[in-house]
C-alpha positions in Angstrom: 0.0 0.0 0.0 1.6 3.4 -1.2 1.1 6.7 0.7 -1.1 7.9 -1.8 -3.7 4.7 -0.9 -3.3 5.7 2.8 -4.1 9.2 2.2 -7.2 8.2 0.3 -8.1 5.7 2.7 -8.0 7.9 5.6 -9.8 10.6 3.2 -12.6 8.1 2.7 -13.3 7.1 6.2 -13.1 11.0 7.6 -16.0 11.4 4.9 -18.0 8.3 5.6 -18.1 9.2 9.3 -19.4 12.5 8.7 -22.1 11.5 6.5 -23.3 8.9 8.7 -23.1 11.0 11.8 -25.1 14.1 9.8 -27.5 11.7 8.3 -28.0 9.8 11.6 -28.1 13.2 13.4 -30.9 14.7 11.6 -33.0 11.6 12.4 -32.5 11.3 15.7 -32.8 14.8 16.6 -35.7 15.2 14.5 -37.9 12.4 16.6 -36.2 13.6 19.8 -38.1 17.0 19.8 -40.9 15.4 18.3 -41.2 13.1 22.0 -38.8 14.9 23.8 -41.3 14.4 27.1 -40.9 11.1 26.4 -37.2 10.9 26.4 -37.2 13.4 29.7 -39.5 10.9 31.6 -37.1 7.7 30.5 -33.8 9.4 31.0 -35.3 10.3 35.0 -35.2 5.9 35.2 -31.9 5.6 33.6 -29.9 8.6 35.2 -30.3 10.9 32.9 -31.3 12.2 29.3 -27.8 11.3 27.7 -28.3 7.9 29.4 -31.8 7.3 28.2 -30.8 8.5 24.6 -28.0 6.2 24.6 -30.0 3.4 25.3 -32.7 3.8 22.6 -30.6 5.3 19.9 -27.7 2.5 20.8 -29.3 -0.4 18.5 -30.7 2.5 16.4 -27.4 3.6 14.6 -26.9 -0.1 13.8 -30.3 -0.1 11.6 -29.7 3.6 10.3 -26.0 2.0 9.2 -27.8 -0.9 7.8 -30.4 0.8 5.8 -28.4 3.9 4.5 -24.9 2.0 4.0 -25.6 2.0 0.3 -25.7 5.8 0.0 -23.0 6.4 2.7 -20.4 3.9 0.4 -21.8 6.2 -2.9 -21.6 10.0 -0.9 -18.2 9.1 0.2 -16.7 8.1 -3.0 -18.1 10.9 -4.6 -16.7 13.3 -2.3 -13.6 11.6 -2.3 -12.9 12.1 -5.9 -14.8 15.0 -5.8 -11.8 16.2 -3.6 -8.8 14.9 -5.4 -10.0 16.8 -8.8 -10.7 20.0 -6.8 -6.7 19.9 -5.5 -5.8 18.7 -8.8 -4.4 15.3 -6.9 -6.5 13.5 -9.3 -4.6 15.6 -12.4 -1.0 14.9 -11.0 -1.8 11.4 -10.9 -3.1 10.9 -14.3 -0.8 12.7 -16.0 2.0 10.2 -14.1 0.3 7.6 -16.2 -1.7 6.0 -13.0 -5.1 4.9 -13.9 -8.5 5.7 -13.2 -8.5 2.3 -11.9 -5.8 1.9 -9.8 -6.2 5.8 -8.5 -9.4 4.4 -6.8 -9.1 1.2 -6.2 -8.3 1.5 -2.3 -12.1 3.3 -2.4 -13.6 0.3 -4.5 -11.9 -2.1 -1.4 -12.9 0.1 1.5 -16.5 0.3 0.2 -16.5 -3.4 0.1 -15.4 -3.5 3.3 -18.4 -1.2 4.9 -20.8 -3.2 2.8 -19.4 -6.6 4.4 -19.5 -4.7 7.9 -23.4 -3.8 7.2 -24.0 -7.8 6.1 -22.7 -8.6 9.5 -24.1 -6.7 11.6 -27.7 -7.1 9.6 -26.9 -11.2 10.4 -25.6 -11.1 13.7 -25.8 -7.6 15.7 -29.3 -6.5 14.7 -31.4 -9.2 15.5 -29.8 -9.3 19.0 -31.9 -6.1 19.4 -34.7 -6.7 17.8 -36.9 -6.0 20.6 -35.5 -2.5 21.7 -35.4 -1.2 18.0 -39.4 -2.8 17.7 -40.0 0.1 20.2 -41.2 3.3 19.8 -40.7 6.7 22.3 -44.3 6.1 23.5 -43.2 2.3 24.3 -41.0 4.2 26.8 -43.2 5.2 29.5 -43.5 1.8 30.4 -47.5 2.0 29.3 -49.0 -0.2 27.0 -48.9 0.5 23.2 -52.1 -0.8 21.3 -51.6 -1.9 18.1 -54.1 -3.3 15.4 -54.3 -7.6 15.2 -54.2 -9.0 11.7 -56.7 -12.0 12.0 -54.7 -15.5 11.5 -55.3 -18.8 11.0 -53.8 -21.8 12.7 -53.8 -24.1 10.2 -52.2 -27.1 12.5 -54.4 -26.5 15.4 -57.7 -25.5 13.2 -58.3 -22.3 14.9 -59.1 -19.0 13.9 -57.4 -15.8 16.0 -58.7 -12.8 16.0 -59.3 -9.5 18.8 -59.7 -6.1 19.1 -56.5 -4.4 20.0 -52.5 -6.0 20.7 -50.6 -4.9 23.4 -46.9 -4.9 22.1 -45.1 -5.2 25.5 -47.3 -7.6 27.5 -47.9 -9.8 24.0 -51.4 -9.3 25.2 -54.7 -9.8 23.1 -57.5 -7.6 24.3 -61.0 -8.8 23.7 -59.6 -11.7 22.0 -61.8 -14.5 19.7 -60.9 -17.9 19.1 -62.8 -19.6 16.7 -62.6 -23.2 16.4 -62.6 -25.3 13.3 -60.7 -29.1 14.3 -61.8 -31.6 17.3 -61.9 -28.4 19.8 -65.6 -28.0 18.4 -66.7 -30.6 19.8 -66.5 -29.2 23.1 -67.1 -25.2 21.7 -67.4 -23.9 18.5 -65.5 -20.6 19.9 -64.1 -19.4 22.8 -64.4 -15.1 23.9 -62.7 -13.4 26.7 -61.4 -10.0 27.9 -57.6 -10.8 26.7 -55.3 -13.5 25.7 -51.8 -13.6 26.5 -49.5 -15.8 24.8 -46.9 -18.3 26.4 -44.1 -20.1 24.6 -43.2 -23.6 25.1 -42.8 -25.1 28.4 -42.9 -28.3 30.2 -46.7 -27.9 31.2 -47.8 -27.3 28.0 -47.1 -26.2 24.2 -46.8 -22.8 23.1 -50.2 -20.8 22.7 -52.3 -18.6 24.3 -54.0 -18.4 28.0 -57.0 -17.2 28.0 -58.3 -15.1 30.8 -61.8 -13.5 31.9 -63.5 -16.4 29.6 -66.8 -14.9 28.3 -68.7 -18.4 28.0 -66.8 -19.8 31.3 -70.5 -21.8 32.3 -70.1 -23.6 29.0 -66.6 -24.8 29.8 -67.2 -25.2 33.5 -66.6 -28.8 34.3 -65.4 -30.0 31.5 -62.2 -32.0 30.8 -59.3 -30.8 28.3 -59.2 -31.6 24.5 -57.1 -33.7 23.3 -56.4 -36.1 20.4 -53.6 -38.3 19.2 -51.3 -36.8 22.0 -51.5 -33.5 20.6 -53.2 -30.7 23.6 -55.7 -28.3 21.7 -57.6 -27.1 24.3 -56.2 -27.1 28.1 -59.1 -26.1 30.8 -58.6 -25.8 34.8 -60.3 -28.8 35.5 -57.6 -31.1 34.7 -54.9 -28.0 35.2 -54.3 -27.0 38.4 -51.8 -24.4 37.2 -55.0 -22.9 35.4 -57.6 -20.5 37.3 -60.8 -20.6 37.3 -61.9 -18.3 34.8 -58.8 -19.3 32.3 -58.4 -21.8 30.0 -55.4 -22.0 27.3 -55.7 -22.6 23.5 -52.2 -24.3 22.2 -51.6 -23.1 18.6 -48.4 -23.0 16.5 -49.3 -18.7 15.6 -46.7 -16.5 17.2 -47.6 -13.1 18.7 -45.4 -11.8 16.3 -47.1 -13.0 13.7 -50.4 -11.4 14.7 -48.9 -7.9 13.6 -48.0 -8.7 10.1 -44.5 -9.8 8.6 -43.2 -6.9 8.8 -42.2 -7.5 12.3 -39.3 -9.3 11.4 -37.8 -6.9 9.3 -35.0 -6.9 12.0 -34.6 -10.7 12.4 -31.8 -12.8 10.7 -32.2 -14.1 7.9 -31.8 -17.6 8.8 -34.3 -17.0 11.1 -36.4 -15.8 7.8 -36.2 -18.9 6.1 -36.8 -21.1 8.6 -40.0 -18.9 9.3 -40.3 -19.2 4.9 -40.1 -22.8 4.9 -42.6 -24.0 7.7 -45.0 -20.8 8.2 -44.9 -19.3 4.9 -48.3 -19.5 4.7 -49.0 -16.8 8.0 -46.7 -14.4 6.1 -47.4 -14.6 2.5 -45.2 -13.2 -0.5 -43.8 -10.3 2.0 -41.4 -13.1 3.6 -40.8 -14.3 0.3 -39.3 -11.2 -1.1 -37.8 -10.0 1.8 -35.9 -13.1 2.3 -34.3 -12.9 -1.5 -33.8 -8.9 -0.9 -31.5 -10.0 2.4 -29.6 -12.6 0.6 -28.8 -9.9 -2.6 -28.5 -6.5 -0.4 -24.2 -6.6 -0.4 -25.0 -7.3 -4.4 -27.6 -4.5 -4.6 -25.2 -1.9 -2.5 -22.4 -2.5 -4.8 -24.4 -2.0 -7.6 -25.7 1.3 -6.6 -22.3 2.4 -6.0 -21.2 1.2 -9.4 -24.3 3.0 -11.2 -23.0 6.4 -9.8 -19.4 6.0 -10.2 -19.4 7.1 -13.7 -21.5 10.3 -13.3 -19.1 11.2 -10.9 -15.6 10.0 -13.2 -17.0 11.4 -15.9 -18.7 14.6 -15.7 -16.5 18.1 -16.3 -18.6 19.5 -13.5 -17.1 19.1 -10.1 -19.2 21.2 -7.9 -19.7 19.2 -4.7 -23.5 20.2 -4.4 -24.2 19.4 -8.2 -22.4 15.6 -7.1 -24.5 15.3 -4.5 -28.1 16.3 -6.6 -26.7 13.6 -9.1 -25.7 11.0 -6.5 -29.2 11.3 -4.5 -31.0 11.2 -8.0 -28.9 8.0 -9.1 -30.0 6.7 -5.3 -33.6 7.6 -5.8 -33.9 5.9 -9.4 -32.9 2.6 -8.0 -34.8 2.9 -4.7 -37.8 3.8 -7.5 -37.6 1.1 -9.4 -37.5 -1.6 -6.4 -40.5 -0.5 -4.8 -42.2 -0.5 -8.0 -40.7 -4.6 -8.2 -41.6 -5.2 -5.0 -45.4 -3.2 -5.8 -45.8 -5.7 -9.2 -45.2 -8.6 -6.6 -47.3 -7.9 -3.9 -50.6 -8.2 -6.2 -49.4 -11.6 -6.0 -50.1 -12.4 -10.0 -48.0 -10.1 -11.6 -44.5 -11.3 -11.0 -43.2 -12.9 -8.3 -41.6 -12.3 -5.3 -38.3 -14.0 -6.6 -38.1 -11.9 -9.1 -39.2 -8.9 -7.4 -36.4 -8.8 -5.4 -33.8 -9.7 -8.6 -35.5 -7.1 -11.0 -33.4 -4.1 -10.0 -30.0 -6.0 -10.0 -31.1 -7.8 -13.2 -31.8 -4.4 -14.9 -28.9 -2.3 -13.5 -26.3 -4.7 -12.5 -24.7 -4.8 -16.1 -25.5 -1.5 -17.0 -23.8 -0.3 -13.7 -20.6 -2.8 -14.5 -20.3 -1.5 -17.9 -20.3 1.7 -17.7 -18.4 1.6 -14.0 -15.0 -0.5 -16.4 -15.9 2.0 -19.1 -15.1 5.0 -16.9 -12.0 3.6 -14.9 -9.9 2.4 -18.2 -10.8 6.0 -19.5 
């Protein structure tokens, strides 16, 4: 490595830290005024308002990082070459017959290595906090935050869920309704109460719900537990001690999570995603589907957007860093454009599919971008 790639490299991460602190920044400060009573009342629990802040926004700048790396890696190199033809750097080194190519090769590797950084943490540092950055300011006061239920069926336990409101800490479901369709009905053909909260696996029974404040509690009063083929569908207190008297619990294989709609685990990994893809693709639809081949081609889709703009910015005679910039955010919002409109074909669920939802942008800019990207470097 010569002087001139240190100087770069040390160029290029000086930029990228200032464009992912002054993109972060306006974020964060933005929703801090917005719930700024919020943050005062949590920082008086943790010590402080730096405290509090650091807590929420910790696992914050990780998904900021994750979702903007893209257009950090394409800001940076812009700037960066930006700034060698503004000090004529970039002049000197052309005319000592050094390449286009070689001249910015250390920026090509760095960039890599950001993108490989942001693959990492999206596998292995992200969903370690999935839970804290699931929250919102109001999630803070230590309240309960309602949210709307999306009506599921439990296709292994032949039972319908269904409710009123969720409460997202207490993975609570208010006025819940369980509507029975396999041997459970006949017993009841559906089961209301005043809220349901689920339980995971354990050694007294399978993951489900327990249902509390039972509506029709006469019907079930004295009656024994269903069960068939050594599979539990419907546990009641009279043969469950660890049951009261007004509770009963409905076993079923539907996560609270999946009550609020897949895009819950947008911060899960995505191993996790296709296990969930391969043995409950049907709670999820094509969402999982195409979210699932998005995470595998992101590094791929991240390069290519970096290669799309690196001409513009090779090429043009203009080097006015603001007129960079207008082209760099347009190159960024053309792709981002022509994703969602993928990903808008596929969720009709007839037009294309999610497969090829999530491979349309690369398939239409990836040889573009590397064309004209080799084009502009042997120039």
């Amino acid at each position: 490595m010569t002087r001139i790639d240190r100087y770069i490299l040390v160029l290029y991460c000086r930029v990228f830290a200032v464009c992912f602190i002054t993109l972060s920044g306006l974020l964060i400060v933005a929703q801090v005024f917005t719930n700024l009573d919020e943050f005062i009342q949590y920082g008086k629990a943790k010590g402080g308002l730096i405290h509090a802040l650091a807590d929420y926004y910790g696992p914050t700048l990780l998904a900021i990082f994750d979702r903007t790396c893209g257009l950090l890696v394409l800001l940076s190199t812009m700037f960066v070459i930006a700034w060698l033809y503004r000090t004529n750097e970039m002049t000197a080194l052309l005319a000592a017959g050094i390449s286009k190519a070689r001249i910015i090769r250390p920026v090509l590797m760095v960039s890599i290595v950001a993108i490989l950084f942001a693959t990492v943490s999206r596998e292995c540092l992200i969903p370690q906090w999935e839970k804290s950055l699931n929250r919102s300011p109001q999630d803070l006061q230590g309240g309960e935050r309602l949210q709307s239920i999306r009506p599921t069926v439990d296709i292994d336990y032949g039972v319908l869920i269904a409710g009123r409101t969720l409460e997202t800490n207490s993975q609570c479901i208010i006025n819940p309704v369980f509507k029975f369709q396999g041997p459970v009905t006949e017993l009841i053909d559906q089961i209301h109460a005043a809220r349901a909260v689920y339980l995971p696996a354990d050694s007294t029974h399978p993951a489900g719900y327990r249902v509390e404040g039972l509506a029709a509690k006469s019907m079930l009063a004295g009656k024994h537990s269903v069960k068939k083929d050594g599979v539990d569908y419907l546990l009641l207190p009279t043969d469950n001690p660890w049951l009261a008297a007004d509770h009963c619990f409905i076993s079923s294989s539907v996560e609270y999570d999946m009550l609020r709609g897949g895009s819950s685990k947008q911060f899960a990994s995505t191993a996790e995603l296709i296990w969930r893809l391969r043995n409950q693709r049907t709670y999820y639809g094509t969402d999982l589907q195409m979210m699932v081949h998005s995470r595998l081609l992101q590094p791929w889709m991240d390069m290519t957007l970096l290669l799309l703009g690196l001409p513009l910015i090779l090429t043009t005679r203009h080097r006015n860093v603001v007129q960079l910039v207008v082209v760099c955010l347009a190159t960024f919002g053309l792709f981002f454009a022509v994703s969602a409109g993928f990903g808008s074909l596929a969720s009709h669920g007839t037009l294309i599919s999610p497969s090829l939802a999530a491979w349309g942008p690369l398939i239409v800019f990836g040889p573009i971008a590397y064309a004209r990207a080799r084009q502009a470097m042997m120039e």
